[in-house]
N, CA, C and O atoms as CSV, one atom per row, in Angstrom:
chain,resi,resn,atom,element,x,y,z
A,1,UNK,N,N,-146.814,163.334,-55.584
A,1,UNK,CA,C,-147.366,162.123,-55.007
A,1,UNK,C,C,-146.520,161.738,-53.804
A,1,UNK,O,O,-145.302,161.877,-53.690
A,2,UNK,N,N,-147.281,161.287,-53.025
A,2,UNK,CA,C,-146.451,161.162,-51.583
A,2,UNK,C,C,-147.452,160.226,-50.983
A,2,UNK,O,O,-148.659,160.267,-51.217
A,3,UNK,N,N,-146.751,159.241,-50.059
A,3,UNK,CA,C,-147.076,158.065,-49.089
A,3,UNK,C,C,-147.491,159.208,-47.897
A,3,UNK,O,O,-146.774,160.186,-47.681
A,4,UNK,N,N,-148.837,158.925,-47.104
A,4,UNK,CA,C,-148.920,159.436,-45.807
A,4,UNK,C,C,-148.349,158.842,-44.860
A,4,UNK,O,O,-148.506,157.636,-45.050
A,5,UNK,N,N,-147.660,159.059,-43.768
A,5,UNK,CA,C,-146.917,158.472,-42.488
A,5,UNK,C,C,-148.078,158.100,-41.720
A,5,UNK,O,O,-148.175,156.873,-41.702
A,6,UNK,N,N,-148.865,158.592,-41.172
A,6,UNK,CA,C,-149.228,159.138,-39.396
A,6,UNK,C,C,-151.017,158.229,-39.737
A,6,UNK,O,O,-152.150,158.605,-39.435
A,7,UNK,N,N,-150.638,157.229,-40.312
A,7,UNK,CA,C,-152.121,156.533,-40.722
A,7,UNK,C,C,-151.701,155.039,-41.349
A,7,UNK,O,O,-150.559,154.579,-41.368
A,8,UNK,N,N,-153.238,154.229,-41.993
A,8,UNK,CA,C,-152.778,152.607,-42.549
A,8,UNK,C,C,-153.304,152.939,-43.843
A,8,UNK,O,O,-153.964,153.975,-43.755
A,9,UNK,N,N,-153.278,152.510,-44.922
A,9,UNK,CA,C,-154.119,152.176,-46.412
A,9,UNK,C,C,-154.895,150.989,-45.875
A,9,UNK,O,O,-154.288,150.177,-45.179
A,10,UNK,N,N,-156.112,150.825,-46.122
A,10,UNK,CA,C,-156.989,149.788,-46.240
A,10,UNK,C,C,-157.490,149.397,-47.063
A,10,UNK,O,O,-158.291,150.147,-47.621
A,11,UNK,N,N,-157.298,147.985,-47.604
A,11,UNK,CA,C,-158.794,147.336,-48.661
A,11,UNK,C,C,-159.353,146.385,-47.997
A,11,UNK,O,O,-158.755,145.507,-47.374
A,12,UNK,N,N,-160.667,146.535,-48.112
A,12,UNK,CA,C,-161.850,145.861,-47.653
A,12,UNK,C,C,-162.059,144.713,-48.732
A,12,UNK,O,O,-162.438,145.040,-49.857
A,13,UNK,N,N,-161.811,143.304,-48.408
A,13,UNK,CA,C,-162.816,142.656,-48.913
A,13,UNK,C,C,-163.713,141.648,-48.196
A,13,UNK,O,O,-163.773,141.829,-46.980
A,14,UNK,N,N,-164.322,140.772,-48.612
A,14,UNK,CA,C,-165.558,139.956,-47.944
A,14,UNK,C,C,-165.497,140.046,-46.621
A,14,UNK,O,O,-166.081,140.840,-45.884
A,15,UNK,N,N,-164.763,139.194,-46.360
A,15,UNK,CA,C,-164.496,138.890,-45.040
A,15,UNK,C,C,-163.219,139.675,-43.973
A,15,UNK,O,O,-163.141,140.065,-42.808
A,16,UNK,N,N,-162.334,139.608,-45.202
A,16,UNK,CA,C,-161.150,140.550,-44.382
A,16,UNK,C,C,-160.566,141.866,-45.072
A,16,UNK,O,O,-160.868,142.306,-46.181
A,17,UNK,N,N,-159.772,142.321,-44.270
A,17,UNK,CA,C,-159.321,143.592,-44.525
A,17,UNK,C,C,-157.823,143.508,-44.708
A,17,UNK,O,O,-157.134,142.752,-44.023
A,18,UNK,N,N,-157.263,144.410,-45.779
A,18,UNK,CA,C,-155.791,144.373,-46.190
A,18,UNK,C,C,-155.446,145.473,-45.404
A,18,UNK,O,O,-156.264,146.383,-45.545
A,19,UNK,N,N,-154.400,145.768,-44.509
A,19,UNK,CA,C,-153.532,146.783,-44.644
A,19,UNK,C,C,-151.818,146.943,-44.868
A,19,UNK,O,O,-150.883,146.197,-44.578
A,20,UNK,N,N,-151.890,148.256,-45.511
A,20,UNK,CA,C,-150.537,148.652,-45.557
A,20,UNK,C,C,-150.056,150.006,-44.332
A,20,UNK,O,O,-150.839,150.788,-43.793
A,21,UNK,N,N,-148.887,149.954,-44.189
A,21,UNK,CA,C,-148.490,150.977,-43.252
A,21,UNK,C,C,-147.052,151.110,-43.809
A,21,UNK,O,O,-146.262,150.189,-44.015
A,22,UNK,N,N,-146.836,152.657,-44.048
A,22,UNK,CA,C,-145.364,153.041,-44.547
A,22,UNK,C,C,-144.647,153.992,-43.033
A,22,UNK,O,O,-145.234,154.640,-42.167
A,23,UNK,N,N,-143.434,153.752,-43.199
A,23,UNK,CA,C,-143.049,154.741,-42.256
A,23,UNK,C,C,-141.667,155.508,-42.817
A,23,UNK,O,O,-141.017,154.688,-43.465
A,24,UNK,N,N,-141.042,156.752,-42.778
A,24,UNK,CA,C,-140.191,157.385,-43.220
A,24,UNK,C,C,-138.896,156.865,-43.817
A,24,UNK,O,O,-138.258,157.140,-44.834
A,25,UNK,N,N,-138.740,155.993,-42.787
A,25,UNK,CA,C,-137.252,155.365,-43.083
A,25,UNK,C,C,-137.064,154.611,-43.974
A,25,UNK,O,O,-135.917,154.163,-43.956
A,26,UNK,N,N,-138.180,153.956,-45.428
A,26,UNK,CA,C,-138.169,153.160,-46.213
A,26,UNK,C,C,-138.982,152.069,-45.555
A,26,UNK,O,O,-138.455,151.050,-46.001
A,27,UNK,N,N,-139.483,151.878,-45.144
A,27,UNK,CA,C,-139.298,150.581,-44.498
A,27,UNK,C,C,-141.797,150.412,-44.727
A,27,UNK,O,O,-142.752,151.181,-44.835
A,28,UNK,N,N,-141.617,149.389,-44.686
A,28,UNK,CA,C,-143.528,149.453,-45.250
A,28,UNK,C,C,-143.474,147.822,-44.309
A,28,UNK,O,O,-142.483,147.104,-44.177
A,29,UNK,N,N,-145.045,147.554,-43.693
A,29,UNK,CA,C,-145.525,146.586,-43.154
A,29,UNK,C,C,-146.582,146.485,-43.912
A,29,UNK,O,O,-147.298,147.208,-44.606
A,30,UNK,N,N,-146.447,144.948,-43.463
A,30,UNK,CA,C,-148.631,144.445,-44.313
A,30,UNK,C,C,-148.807,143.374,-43.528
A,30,UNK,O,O,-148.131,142.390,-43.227
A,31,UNK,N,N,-150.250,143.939,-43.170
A,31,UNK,CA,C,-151.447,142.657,-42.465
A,31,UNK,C,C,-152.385,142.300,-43.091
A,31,UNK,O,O,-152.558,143.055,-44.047
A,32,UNK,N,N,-153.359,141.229,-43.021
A,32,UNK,CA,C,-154.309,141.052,-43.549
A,32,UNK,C,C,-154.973,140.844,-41.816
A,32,UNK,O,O,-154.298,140.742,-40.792
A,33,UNK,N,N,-156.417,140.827,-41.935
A,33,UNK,CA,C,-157.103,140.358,-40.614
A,33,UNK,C,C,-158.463,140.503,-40.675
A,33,UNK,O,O,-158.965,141.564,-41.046
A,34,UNK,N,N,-159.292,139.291,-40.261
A,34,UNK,CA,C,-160.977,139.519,-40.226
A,34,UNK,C,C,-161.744,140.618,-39.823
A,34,UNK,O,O,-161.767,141.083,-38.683
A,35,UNK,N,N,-162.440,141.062,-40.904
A,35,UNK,CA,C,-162.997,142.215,-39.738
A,35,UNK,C,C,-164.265,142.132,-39.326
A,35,UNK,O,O,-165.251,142.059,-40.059
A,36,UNK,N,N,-164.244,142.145,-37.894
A,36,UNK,CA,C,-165.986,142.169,-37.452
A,36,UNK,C,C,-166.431,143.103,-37.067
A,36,UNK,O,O,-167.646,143.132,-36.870
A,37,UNK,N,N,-165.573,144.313,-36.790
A,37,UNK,CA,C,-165.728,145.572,-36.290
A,37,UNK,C,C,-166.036,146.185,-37.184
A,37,UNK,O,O,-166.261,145.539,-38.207
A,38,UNK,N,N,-166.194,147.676,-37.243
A,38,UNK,CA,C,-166.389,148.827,-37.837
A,38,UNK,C,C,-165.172,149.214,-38.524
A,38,UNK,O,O,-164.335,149.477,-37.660
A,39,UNK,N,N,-164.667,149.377,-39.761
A,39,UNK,CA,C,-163.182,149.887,-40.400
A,39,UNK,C,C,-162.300,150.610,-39.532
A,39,UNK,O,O,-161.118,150.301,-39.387
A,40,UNK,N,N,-163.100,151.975,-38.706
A,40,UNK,CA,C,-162.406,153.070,-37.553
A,40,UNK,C,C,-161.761,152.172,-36.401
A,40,UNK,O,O,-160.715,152.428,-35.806
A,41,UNK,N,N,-162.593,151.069,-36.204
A,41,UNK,CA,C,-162.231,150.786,-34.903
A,41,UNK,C,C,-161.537,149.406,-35.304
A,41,UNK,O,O,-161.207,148.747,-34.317
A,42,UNK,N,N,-161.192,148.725,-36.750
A,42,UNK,CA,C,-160.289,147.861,-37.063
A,42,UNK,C,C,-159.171,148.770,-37.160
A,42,UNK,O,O,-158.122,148.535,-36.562
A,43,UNK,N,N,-159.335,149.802,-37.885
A,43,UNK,CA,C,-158.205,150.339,-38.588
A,43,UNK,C,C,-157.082,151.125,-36.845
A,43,UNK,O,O,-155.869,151.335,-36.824
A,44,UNK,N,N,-157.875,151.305,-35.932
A,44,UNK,CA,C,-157.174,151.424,-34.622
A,44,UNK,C,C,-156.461,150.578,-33.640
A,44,UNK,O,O,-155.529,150.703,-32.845
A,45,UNK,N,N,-157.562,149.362,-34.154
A,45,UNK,CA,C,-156.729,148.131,-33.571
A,45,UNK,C,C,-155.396,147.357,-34.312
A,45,UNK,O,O,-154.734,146.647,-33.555
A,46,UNK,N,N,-155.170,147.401,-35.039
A,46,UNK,CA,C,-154.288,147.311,-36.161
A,46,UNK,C,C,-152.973,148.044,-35.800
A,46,UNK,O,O,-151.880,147.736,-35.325
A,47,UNK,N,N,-153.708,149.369,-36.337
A,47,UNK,CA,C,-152.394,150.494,-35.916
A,47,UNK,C,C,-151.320,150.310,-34.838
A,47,UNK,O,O,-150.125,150.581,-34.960
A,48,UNK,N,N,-152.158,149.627,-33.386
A,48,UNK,CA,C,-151.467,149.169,-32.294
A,48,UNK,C,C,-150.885,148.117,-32.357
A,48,UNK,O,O,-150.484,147.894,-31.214
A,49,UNK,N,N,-150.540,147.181,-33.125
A,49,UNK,CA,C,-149.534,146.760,-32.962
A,49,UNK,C,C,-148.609,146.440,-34.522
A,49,UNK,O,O,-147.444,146.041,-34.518
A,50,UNK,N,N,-149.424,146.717,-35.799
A,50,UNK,CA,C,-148.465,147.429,-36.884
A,50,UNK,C,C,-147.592,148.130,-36.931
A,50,UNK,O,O,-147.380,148.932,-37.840
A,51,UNK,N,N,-146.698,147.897,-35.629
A,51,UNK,CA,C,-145.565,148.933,-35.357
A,51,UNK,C,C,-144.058,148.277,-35.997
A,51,UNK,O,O,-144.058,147.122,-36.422
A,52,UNK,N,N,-142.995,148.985,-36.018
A,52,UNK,CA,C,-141.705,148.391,-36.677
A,52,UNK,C,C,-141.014,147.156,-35.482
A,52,UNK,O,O,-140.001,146.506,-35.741
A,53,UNK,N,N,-141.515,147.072,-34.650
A,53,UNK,CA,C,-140.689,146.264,-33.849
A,53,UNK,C,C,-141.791,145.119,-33.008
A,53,UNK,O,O,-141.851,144.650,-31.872
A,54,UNK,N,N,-142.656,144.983,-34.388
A,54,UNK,CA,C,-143.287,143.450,-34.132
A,54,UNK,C,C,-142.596,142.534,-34.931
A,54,UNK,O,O,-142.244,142.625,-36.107
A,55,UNK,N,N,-142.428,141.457,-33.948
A,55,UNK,CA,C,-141.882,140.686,-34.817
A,55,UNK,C,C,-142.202,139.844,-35.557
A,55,UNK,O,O,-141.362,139.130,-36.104
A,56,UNK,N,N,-143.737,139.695,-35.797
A,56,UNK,CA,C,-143.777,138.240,-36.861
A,56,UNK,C,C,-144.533,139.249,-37.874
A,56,UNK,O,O,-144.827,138.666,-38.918
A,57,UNK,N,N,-144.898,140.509,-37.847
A,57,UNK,CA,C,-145.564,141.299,-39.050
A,57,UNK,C,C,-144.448,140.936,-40.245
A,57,UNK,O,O,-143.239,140.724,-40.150
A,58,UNK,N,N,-145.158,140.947,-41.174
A,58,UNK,CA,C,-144.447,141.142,-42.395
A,58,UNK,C,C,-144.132,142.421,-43.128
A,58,UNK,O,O,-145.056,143.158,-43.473
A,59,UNK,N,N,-143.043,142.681,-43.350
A,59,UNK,CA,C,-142.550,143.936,-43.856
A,59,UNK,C,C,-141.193,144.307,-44.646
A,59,UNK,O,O,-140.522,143.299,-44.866
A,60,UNK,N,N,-140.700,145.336,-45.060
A,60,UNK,CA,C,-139.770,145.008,-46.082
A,60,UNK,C,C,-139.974,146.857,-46.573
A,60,UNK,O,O,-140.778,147.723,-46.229
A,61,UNK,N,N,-138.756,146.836,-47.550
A,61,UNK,CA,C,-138.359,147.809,-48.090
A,61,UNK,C,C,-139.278,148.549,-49.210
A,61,UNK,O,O,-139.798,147.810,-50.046
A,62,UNK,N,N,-139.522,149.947,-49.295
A,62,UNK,CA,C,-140.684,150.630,-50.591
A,62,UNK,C,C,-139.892,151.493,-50.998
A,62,UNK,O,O,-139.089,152.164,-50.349
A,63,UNK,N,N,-140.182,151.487,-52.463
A,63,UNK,CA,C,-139.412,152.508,-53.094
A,63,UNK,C,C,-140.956,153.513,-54.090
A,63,UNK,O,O,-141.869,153.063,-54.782
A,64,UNK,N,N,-140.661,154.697,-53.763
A,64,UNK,CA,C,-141.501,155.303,-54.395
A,64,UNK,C,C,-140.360,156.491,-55.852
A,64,UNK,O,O,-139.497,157.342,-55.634
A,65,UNK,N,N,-140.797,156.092,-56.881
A,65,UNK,CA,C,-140.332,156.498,-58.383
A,65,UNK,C,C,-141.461,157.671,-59.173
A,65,UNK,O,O,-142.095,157.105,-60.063
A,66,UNK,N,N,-141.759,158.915,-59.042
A,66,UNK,CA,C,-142.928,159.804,-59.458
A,66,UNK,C,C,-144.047,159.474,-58.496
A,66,UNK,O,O,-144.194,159.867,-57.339
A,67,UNK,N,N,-144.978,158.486,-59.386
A,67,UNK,CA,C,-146.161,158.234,-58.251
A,67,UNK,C,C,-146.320,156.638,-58.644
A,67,UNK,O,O,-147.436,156.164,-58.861
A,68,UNK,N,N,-145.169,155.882,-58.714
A,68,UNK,CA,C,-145.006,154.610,-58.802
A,68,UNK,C,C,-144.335,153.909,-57.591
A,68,UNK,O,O,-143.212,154.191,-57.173
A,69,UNK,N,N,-145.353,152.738,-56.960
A,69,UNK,CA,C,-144.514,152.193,-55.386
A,69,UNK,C,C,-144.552,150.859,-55.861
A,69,UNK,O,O,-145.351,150.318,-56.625
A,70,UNK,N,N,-143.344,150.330,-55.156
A,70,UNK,CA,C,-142.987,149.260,-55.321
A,70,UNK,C,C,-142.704,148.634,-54.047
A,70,UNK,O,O,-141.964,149.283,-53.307
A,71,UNK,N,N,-143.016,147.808,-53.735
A,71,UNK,CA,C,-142.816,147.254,-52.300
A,71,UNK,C,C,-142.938,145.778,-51.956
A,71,UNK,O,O,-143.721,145.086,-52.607
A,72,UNK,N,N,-142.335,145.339,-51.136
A,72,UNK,CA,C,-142.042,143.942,-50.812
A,72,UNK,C,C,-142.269,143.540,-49.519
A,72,UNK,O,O,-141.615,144.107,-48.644
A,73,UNK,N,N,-143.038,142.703,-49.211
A,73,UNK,CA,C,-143.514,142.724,-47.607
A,73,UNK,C,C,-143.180,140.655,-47.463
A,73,UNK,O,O,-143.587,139.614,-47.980
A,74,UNK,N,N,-142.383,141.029,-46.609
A,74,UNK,CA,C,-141.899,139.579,-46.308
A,74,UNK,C,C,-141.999,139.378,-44.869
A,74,UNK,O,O,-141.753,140.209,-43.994
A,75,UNK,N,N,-142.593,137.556,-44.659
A,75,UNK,CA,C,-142.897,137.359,-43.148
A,75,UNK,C,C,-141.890,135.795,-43.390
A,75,UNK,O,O,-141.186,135.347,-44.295
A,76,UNK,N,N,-142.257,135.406,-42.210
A,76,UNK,CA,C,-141.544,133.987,-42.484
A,76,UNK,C,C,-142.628,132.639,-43.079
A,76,UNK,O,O,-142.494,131.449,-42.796
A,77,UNK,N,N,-143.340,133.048,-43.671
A,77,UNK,CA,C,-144.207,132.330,-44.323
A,77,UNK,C,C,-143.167,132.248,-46.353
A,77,UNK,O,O,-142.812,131.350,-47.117
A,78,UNK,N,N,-143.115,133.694,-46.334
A,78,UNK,CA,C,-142.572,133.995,-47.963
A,78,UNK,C,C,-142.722,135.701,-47.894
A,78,UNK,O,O,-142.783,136.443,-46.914
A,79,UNK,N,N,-142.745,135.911,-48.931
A,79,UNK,CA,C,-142.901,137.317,-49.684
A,79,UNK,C,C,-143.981,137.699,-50.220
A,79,UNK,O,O,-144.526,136.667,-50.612
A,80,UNK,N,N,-144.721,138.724,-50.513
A,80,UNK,CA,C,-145.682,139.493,-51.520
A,80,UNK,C,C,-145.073,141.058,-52.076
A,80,UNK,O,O,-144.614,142.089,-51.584
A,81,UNK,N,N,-145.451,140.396,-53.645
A,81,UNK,CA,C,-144.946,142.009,-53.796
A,81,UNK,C,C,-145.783,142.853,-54.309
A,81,UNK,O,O,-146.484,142.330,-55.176
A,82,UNK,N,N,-145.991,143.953,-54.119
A,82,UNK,CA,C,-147.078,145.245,-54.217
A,82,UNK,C,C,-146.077,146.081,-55.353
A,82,UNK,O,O,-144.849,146.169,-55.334
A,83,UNK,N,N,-146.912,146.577,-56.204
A,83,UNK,CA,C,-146.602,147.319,-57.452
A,83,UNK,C,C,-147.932,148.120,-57.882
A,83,UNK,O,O,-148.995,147.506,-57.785
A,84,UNK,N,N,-147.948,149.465,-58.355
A,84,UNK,CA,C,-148.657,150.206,-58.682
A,84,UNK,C,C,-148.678,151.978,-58.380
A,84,UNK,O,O,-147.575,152.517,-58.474
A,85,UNK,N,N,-149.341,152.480,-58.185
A,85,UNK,CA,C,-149.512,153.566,-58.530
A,85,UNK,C,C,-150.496,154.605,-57.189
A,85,UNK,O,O,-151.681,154.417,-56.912
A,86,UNK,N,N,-149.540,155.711,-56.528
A,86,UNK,CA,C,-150.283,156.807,-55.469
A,86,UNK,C,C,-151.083,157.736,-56.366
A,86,UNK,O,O,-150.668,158.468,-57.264
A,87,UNK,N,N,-152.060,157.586,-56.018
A,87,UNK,CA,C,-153.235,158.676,-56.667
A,87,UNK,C,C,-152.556,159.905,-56.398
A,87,UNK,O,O,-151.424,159.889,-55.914
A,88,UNK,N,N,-153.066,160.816,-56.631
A,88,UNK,CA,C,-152.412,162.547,-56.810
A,88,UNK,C,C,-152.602,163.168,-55.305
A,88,UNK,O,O,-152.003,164.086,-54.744
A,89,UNK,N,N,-153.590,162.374,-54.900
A,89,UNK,CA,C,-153.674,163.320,-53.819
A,89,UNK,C,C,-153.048,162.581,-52.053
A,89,UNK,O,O,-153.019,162.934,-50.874
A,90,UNK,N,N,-152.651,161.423,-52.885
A,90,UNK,CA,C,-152.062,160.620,-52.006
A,90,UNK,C,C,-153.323,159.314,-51.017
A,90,UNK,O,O,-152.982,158.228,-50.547
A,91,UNK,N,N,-154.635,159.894,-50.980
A,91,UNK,CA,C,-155.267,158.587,-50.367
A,91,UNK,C,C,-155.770,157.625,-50.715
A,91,UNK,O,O,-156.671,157.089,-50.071
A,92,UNK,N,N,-155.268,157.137,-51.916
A,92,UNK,CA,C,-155.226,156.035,-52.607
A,92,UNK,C,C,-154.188,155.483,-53.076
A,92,UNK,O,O,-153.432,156.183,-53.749
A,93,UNK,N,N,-153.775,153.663,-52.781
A,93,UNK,CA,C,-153.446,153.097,-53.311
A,93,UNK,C,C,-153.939,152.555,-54.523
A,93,UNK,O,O,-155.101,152.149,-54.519
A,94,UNK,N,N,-153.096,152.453,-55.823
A,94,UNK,CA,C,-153.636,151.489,-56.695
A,94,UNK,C,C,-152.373,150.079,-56.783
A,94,UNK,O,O,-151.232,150.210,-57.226
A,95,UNK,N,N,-152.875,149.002,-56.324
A,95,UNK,CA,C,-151.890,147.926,-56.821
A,95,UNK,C,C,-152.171,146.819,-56.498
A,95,UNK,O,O,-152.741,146.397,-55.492
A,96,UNK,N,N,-151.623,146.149,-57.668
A,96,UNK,CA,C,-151.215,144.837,-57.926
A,96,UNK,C,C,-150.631,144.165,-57.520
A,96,UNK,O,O,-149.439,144.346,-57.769
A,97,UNK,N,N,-151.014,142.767,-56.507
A,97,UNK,CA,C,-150.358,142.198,-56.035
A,97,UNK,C,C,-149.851,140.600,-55.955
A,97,UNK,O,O,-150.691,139.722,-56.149
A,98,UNK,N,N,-148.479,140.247,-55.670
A,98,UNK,CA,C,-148.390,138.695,-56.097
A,98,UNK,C,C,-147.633,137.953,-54.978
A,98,UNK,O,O,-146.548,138.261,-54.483
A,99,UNK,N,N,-148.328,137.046,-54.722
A,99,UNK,CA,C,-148.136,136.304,-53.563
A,99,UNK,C,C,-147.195,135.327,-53.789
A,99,UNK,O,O,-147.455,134.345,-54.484
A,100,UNK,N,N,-146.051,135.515,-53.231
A,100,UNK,CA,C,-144.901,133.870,-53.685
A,100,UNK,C,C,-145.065,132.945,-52.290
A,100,UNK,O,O,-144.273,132.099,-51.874
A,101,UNK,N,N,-145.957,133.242,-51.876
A,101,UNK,CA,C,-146.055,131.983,-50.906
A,101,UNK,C,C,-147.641,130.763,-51.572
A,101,UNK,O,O,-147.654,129.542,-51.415
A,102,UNK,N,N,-148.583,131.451,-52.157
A,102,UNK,CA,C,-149.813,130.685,-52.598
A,102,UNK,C,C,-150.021,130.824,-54.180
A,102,UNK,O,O,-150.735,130.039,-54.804
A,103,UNK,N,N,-149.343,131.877,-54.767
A,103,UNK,CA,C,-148.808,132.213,-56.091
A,103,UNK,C,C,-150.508,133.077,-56.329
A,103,UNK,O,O,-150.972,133.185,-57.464
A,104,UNK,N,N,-151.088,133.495,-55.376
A,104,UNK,CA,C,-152.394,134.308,-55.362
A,104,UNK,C,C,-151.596,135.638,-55.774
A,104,UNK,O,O,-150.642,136.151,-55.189
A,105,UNK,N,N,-152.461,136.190,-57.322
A,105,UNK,CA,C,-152.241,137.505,-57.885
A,105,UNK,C,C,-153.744,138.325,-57.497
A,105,UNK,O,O,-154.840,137.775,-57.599
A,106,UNK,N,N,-153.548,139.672,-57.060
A,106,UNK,CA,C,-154.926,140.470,-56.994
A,106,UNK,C,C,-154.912,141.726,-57.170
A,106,UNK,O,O,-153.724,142.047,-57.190
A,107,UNK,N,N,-155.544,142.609,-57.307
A,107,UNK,CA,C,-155.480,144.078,-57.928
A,107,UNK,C,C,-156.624,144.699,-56.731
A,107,UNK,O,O,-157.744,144.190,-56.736
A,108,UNK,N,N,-156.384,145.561,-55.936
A,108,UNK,CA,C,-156.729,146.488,-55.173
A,108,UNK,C,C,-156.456,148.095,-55.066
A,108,UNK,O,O,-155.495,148.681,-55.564
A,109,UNK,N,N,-157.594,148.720,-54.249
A,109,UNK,CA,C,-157.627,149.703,-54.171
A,109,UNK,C,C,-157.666,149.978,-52.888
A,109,UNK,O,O,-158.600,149.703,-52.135
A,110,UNK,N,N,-156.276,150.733,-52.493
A,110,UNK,CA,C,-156.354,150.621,-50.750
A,110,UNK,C,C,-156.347,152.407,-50.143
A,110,UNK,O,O,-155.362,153.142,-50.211
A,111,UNK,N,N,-157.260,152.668,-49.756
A,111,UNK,CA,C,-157.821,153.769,-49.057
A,111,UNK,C,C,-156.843,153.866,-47.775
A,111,UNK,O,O,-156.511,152.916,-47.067
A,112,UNK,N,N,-156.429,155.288,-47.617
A,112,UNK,CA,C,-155.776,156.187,-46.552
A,112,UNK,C,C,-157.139,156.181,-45.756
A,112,UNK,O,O,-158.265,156.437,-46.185
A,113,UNK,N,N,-156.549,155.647,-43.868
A,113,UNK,CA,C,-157.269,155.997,-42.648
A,113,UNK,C,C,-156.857,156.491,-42.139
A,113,UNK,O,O,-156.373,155.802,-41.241
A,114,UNK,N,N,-156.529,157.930,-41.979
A,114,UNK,CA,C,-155.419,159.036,-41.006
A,114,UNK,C,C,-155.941,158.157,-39.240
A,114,UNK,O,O,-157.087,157.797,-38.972
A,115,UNK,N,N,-154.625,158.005,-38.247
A,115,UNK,CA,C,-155.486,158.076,-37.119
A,115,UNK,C,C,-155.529,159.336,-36.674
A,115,UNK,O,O,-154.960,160.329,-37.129
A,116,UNK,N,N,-156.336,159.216,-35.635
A,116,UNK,CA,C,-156.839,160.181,-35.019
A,116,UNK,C,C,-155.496,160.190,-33.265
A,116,UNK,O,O,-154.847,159.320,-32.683
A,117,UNK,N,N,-155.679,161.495,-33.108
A,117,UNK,CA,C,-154.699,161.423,-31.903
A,117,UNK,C,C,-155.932,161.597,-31.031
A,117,UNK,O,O,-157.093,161.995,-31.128
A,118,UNK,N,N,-154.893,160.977,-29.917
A,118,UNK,CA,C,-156.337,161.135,-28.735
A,118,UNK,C,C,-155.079,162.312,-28.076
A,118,UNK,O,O,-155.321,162.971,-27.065
């Protein structure tokens, strides 16, 4: 089980879209954001500026244990922490999540969007 680099995890709900983004060094970001677009062309706009050296994204340290992730994504609002489980083949998230800023708990399934290189 392994985190993909070179892409975001997405969950879709009603109105907005979750993402996660891991990068090598330990280190994991999370956005949430409306989507009115098409997933391809959210999940691109996103990517651009889900980078490590934004500064008000929220993000924080992941530890992956077999195919168990644990992760903590902190902004200056508070913290959320993500717990659960990489599918086998890696493009799925499964996890559970708990919000210490609204005390909102939720359980998602967040889908791998490789980007595309131009």
């Amino acid at each position: 089980m392994r985190l993909h680099f070179d892409g975001l995890y997405a969950e879709q709900g009603q109105t907005y879209t979750s993402f996660l983004r891991f990068f090598p060094a330990g280190e994991g970001m999370a956005a949430s954001v409306e989507h009115d677009l098409p997933l391809e062309e959210t999940v691109v706009s996103v990517a651009s500026w889900l980078l490590p050296d934004h500064p008000l994204a929220s993000r924080g340290p992941y530890s992956v244990e077999g195919n168990v992730l644990s992760f903590d994504a902190t902004s200056k609002e508070g913290m959320v922490e993500y717990l659960g489980v990489i599918a086998p083949h890696g493009m799925e998230l499964c996890l559970h999540s708990h919000s210490h800023i609204n005390g909102h708990r939720a359980y998602g399934v967040y889908r791998y969007q490789r980007l595309s290189i131009s």
